[in-house]
C-alpha atoms as a printed R data frame, in Angstrom:
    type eleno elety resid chain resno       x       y       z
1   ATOM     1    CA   UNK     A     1 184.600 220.061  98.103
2   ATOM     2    CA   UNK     A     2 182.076 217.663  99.463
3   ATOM     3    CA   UNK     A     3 179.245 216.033  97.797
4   ATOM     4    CA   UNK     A     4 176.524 218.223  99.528
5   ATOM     5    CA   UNK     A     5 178.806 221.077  98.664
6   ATOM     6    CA   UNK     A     6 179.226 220.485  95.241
7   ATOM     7    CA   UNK     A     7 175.617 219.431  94.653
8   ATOM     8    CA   UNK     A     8 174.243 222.817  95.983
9   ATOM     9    CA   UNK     A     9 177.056 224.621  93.976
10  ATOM    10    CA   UNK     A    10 177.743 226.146  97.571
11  ATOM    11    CA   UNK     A    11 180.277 229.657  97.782
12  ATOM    12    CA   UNK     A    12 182.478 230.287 100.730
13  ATOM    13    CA   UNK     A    13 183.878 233.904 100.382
14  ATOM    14    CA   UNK     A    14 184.840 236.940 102.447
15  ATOM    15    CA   UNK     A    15 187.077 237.822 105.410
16  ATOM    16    CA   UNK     A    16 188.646 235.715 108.153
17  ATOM    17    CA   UNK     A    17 186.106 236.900 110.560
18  ATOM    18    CA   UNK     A    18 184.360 233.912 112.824
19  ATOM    19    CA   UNK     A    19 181.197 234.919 112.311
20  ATOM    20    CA   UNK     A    20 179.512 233.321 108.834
21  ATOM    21    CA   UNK     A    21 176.655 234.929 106.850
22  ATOM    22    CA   UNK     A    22 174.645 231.746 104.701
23  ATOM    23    CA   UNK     A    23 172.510 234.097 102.393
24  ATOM    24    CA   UNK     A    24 169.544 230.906 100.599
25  ATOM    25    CA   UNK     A    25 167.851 232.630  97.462
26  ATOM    26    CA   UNK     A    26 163.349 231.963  97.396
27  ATOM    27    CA   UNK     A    27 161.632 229.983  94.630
28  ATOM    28    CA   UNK     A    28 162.922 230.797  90.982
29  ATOM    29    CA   UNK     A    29 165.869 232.118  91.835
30  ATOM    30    CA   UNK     A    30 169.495 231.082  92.477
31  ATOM    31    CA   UNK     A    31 172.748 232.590  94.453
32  ATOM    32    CA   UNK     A    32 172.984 235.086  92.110
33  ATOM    33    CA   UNK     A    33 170.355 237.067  93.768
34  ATOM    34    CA   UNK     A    34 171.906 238.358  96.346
35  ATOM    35    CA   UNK     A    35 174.721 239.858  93.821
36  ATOM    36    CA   UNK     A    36 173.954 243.840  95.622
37  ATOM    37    CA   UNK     A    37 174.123 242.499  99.132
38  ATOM    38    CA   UNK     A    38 177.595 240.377  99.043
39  ATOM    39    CA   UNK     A    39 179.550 243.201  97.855
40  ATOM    40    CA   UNK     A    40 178.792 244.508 101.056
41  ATOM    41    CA   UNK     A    41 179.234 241.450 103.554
42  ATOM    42    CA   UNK     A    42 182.957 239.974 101.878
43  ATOM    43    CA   UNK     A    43 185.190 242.574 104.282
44  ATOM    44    CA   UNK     A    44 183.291 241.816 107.320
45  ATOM    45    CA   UNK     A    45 182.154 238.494 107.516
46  ATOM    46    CA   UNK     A    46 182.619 235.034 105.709
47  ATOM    47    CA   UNK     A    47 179.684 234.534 103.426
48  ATOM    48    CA   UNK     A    48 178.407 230.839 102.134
49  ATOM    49    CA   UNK     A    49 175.665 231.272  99.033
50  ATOM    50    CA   UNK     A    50 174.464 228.156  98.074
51  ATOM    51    CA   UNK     A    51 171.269 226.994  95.553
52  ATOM    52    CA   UNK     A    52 168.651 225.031  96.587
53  ATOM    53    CA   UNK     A    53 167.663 222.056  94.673
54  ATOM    54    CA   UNK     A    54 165.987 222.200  91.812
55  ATOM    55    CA   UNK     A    55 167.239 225.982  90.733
56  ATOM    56    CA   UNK     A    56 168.110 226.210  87.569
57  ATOM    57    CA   UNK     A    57 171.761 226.031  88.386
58  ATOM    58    CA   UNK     A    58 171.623 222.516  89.888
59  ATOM    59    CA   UNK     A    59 171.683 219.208  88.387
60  ATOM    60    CA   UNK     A    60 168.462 218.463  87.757
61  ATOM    61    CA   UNK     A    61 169.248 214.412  88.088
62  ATOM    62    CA   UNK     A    62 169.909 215.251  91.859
63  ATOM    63    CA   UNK     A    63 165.784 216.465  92.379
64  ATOM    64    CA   UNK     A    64 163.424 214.342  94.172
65  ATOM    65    CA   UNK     A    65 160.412 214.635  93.844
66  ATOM    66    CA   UNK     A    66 159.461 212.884  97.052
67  ATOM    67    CA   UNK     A    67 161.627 214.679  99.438
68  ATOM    68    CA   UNK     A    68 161.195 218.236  97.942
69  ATOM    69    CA   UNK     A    69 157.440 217.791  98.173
70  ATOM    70    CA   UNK     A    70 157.971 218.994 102.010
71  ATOM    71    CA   UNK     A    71 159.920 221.895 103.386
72  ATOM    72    CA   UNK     A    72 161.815 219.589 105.467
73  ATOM    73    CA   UNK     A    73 163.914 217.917 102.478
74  ATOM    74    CA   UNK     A    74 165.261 221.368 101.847
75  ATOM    75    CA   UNK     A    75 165.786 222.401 105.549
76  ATOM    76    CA   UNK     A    76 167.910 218.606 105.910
77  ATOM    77    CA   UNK     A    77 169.739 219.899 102.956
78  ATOM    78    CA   UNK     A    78 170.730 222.712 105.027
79  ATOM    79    CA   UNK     A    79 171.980 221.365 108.026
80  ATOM    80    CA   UNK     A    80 173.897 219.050 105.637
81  ATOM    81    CA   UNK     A    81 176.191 222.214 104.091
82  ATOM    82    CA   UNK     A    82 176.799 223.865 107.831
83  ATOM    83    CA   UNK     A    83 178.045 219.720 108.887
84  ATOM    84    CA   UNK     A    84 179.951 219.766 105.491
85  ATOM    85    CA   UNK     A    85 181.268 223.570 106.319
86  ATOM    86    CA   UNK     A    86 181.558 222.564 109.721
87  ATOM    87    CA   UNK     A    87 180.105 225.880 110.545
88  ATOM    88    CA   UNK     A    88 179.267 225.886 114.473
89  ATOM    89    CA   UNK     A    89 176.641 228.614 114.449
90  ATOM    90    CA   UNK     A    90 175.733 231.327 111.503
91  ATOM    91    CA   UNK     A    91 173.383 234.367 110.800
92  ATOM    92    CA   UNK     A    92 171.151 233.195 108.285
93  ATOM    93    CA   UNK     A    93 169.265 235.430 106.162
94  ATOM    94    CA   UNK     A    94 166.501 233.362 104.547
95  ATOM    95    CA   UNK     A    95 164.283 234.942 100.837
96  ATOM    96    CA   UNK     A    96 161.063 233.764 100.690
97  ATOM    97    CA   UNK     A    97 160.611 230.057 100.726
98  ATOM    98    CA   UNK     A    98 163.893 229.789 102.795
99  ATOM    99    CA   UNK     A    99 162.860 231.971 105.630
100 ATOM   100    CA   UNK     A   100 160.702 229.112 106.574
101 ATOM   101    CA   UNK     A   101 163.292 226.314 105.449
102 ATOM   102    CA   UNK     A   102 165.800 228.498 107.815
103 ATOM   103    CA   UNK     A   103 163.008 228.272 110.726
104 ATOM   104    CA   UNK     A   104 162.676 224.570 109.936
105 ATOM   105    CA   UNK     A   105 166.212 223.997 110.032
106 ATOM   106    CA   UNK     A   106 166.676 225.838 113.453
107 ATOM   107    CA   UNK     A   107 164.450 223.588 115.720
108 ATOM   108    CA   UNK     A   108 166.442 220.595 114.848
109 ATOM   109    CA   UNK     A   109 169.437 222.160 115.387
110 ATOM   110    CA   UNK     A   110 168.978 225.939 116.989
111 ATOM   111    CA   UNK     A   111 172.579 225.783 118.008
112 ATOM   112    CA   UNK     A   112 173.688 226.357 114.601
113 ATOM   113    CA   UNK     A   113 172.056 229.643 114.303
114 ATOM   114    CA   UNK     A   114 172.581 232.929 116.060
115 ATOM   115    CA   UNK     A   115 169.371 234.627 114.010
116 ATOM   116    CA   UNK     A   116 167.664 234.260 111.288
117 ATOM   117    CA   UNK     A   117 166.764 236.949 108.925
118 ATOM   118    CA   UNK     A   118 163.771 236.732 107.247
119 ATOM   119    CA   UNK     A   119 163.124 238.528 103.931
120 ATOM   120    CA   UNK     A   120 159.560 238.467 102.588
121 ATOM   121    CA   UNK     A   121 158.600 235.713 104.204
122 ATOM   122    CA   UNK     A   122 155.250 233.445 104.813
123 ATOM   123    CA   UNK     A   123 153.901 230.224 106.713
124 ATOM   124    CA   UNK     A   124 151.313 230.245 104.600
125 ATOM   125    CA   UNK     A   125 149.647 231.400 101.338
126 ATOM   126    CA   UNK     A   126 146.502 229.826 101.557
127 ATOM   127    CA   UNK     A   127 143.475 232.198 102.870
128 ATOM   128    CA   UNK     A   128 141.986 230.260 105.689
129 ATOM   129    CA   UNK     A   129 138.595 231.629 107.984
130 ATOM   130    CA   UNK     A   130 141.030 232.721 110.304
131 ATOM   131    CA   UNK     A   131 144.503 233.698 108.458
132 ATOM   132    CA   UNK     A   132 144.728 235.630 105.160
133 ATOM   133    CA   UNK     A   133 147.570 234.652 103.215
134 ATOM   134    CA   UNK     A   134 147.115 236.222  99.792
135 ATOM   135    CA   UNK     A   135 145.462 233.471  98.040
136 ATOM   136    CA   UNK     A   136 142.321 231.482  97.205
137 ATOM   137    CA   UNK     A   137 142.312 227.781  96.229
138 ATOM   138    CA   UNK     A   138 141.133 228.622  92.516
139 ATOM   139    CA   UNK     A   139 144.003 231.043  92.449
140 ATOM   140    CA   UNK     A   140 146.503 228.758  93.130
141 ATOM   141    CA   UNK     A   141 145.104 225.943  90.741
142 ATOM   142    CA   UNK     A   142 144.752 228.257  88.013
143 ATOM   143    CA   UNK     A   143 148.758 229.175  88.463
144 ATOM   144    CA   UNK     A   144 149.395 225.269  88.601
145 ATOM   145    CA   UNK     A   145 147.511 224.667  85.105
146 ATOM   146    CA   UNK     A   146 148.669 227.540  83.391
147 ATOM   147    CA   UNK     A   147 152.784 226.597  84.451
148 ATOM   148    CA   UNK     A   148 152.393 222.864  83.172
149 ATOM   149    CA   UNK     A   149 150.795 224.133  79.867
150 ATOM   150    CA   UNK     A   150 153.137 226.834  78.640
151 ATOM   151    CA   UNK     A   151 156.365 227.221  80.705
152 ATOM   152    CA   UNK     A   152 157.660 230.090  78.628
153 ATOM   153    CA   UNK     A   153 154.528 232.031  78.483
154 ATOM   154    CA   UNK     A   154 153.643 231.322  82.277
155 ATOM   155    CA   UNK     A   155 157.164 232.857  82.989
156 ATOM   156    CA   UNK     A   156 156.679 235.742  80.773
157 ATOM   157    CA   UNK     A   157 153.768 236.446  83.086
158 ATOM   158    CA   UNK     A   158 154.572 235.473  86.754
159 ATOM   159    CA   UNK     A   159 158.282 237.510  86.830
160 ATOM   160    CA   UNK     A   160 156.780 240.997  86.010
161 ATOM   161    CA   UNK     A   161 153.512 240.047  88.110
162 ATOM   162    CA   UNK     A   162 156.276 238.449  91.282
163 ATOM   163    CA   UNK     A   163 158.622 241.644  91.092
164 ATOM   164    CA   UNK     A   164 155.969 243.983  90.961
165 ATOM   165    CA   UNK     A   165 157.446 245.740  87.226
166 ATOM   166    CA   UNK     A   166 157.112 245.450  83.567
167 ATOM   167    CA   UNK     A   167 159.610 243.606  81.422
168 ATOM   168    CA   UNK     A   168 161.680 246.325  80.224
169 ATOM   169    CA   UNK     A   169 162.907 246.284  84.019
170 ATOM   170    CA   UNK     A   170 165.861 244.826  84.900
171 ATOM   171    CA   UNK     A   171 165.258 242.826  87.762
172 ATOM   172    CA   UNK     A   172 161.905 241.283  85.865
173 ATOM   173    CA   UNK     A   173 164.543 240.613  82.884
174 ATOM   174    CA   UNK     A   174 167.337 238.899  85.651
175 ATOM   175    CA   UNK     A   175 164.077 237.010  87.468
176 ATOM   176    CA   UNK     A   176 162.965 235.828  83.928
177 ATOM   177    CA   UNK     A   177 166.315 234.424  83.605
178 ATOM   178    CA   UNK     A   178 166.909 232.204  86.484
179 ATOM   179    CA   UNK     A   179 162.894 231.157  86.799
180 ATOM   180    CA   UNK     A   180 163.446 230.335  82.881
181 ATOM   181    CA   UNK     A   181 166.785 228.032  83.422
182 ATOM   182    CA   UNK     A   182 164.261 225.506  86.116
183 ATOM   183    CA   UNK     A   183 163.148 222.734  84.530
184 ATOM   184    CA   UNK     A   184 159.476 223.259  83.872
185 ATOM   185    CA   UNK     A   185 158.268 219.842  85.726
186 ATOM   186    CA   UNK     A   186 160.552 220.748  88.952
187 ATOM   187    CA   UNK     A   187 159.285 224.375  88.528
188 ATOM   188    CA   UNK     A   188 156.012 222.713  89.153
189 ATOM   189    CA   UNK     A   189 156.552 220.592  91.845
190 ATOM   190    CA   UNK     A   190 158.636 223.176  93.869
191 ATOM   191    CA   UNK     A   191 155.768 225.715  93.408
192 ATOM   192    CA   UNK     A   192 153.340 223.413  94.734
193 ATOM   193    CA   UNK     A   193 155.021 222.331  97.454
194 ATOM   194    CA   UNK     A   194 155.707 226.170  98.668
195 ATOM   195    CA   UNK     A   195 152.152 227.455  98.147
196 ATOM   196    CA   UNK     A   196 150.618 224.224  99.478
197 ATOM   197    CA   UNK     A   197 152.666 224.711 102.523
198 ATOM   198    CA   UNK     A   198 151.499 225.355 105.966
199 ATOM   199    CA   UNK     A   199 154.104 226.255 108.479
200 ATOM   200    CA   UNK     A   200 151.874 228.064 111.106
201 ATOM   201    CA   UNK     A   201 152.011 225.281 113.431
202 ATOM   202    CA   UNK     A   202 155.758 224.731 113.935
203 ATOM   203    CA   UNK     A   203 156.181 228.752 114.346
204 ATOM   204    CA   UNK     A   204 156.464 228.384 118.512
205 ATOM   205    CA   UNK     A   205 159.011 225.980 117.926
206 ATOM   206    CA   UNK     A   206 161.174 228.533 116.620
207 ATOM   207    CA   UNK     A   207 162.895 229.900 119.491
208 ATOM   208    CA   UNK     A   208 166.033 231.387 117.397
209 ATOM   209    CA   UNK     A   209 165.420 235.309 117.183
210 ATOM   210    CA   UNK     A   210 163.833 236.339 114.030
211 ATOM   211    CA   UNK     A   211 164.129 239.746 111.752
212 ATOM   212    CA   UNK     A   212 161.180 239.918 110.071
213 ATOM   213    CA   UNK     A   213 161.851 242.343 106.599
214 ATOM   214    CA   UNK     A   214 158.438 242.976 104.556
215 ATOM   215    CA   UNK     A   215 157.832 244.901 101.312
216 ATOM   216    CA   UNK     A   216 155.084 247.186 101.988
217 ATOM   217    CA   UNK     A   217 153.736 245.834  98.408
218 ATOM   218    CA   UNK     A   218 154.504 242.120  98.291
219 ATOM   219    CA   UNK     A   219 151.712 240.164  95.775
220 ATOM   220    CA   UNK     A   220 153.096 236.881  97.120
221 ATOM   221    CA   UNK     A   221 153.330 238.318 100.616
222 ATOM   222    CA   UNK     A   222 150.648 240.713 102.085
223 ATOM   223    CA   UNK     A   223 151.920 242.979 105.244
224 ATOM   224    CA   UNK     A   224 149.829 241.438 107.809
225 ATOM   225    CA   UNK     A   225 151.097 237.988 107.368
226 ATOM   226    CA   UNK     A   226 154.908 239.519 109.070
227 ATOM   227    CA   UNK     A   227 153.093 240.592 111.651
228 ATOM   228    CA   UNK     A   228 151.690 236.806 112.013
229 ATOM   229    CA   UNK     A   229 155.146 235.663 112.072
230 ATOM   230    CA   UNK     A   230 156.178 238.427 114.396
231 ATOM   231    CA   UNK     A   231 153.126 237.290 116.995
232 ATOM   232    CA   UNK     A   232 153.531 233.364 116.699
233 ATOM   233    CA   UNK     A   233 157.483 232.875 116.857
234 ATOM   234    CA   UNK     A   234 158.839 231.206 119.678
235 ATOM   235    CA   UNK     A   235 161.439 233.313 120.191
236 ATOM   236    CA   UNK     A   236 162.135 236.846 119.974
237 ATOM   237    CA   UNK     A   237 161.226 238.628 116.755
238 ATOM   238    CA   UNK     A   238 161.273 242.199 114.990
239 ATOM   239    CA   UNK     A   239 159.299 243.196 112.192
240 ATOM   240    CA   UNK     A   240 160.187 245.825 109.414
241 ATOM   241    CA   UNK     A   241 158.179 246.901 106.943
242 ATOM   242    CA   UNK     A   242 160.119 248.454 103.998
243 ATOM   243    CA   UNK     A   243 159.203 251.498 101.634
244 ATOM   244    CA   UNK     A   244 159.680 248.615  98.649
245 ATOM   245    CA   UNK     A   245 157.312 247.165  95.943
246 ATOM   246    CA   UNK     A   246 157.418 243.282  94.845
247 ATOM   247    CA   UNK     A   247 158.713 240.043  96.116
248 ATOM   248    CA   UNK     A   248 162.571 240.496  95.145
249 ATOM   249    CA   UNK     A   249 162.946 243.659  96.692
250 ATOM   250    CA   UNK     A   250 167.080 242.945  97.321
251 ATOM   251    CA   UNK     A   251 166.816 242.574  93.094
252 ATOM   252    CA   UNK     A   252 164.248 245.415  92.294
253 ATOM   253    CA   UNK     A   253 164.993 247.956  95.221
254 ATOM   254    CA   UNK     A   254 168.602 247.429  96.122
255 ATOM   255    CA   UNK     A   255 169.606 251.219  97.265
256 ATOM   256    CA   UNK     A   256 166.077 251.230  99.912
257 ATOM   257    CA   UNK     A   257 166.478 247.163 100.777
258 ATOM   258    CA   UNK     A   258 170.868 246.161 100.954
259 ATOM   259    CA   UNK     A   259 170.789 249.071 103.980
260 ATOM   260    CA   UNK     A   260 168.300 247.677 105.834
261 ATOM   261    CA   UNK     A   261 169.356 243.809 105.467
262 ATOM   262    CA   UNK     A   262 172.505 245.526 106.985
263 ATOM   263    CA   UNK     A   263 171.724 247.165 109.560
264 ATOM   264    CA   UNK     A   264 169.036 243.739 110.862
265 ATOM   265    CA   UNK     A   265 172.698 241.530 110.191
266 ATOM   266    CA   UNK     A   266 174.442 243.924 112.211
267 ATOM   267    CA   UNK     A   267 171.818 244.466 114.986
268 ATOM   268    CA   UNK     A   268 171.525 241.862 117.615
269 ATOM   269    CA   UNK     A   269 167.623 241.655 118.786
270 ATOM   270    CA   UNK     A   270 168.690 239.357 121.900
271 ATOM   271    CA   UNK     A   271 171.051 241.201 123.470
């Protein structure tokens, strides 16, 4: 294994079949988030999971702060493990923050993906006079404080609160897990740099088609910011909005959500 590869922890499983699935996990999380979906994906296509920096599952030593305080360190990251992988073009199916480090990745280099498939995705969380993203200022400096003064507490409180279930749930109890192994100062730091994000201007840029896959309850993610995406994308895009609650939905609603990532895999928007 390469560097790249064995700094990201990076999977290569499945069939011999050409065509490569890279499933990236959102803030909090690590590979192990796609556990219902790859069960799924291993007898049709070859399947690369790999964890961004700064999960709990990576060396910590490897995080810098500098270059992780943009989307663009983690969409170089990227491109580095399909040069490593040598992998010529992929579907990539993006959670949250790596939607957007998926669409980052695919204007430098669009030739290396056939379609990206976005799962609760957003360009920005910020309300603005003429966007609504979910959040005010205050909101997000009150989540800032409250992380850097009790990790363990603020966790307790953001994974039932992010999945959209109490903790007796076991997707809150497998979130709680992997947002609990980050190390509280990088759990910081990648937090900021995802809600202080704003993407909206690169969107036309995007010209790779996009599947746009909403939770019709998403705290982090209200509806009307897909259909944002869906409007402002270079290229050609699809929206659907799924009959699931919370931010993990592939975690929390497997049986309604693993179909539908699927069938927008499967389904080829450009042809």
């Amino acid at each position: 294994m390469g560097v790249v590869e064995t700094a990201h922890n990076v999977k290569v499983i499945g069939s011999g079949n050409p065509q490569t699935v890279v499933l990236a996990h959102g803030f909090g999380t690590d590979q192990s988030v796609w556990k219902h979906l790859v069960p799924h994906l291993v007898d049709h296509y070859r399947v690369v999971l790999y964890d961004n920096m700064g999960a709990g599952t990576t060396n910590p030593e490897y995080f810098d702060f500098d270059r992780y305080s943009s989307l663009e360190g983690y969409a170089y990251d990227l491109l580095s493990i399909l040069e490593e992988l040598k992998i010529e073009s992929c579907i990539f199916v993006g959670h949250s923050v790596s939607a957007m480090i998926g669409a980052v990745a695919s204007i430098t280099r669009p030739d290396l993906f056939s379609k990206i498939v976005m799962l609760g995705a957003s360009p920005r969380y910020l309300n603005a006079s003429d966007y609504f993203g979910g959040f005010e200022q205050e909101d997000l400096e009150q989540l800032f404080e409250a992380l850097g003064e009790n990790y363990k507490a603020w966790c307790s409180g953001f994974a039932p609160m992010i999945i959209g279930g109490d903790m007796e749930s076991v997707a809150v109890q497998e979130f709680s897990r992997t947002l609990f192994n980050m190390r509280p100062d990088i759990a910081l730091c990648v937090l900021q740099t995802i809600f202080n994000s704003d993407m909206r201007s690169i969107l036309s840029m995007v010209t790779v088609p996009c599947h746009i896959l909403q939770s019709m309850k998403d705290l982090a993610v209200p509806v009307v910011v897909s259909e944002h995406l869906h409007q402002h994308l270079g290229g050609v895009s699809i929206v659907e909005v799924m009959s699931s609650d919370g931010h993990l939905p592939q975690l929390s609603s497997p049986d309604v959500v693993i179909p539908v990532l699927l069938r927008h895999i499967r389904y080829d928007i450009a042809a």
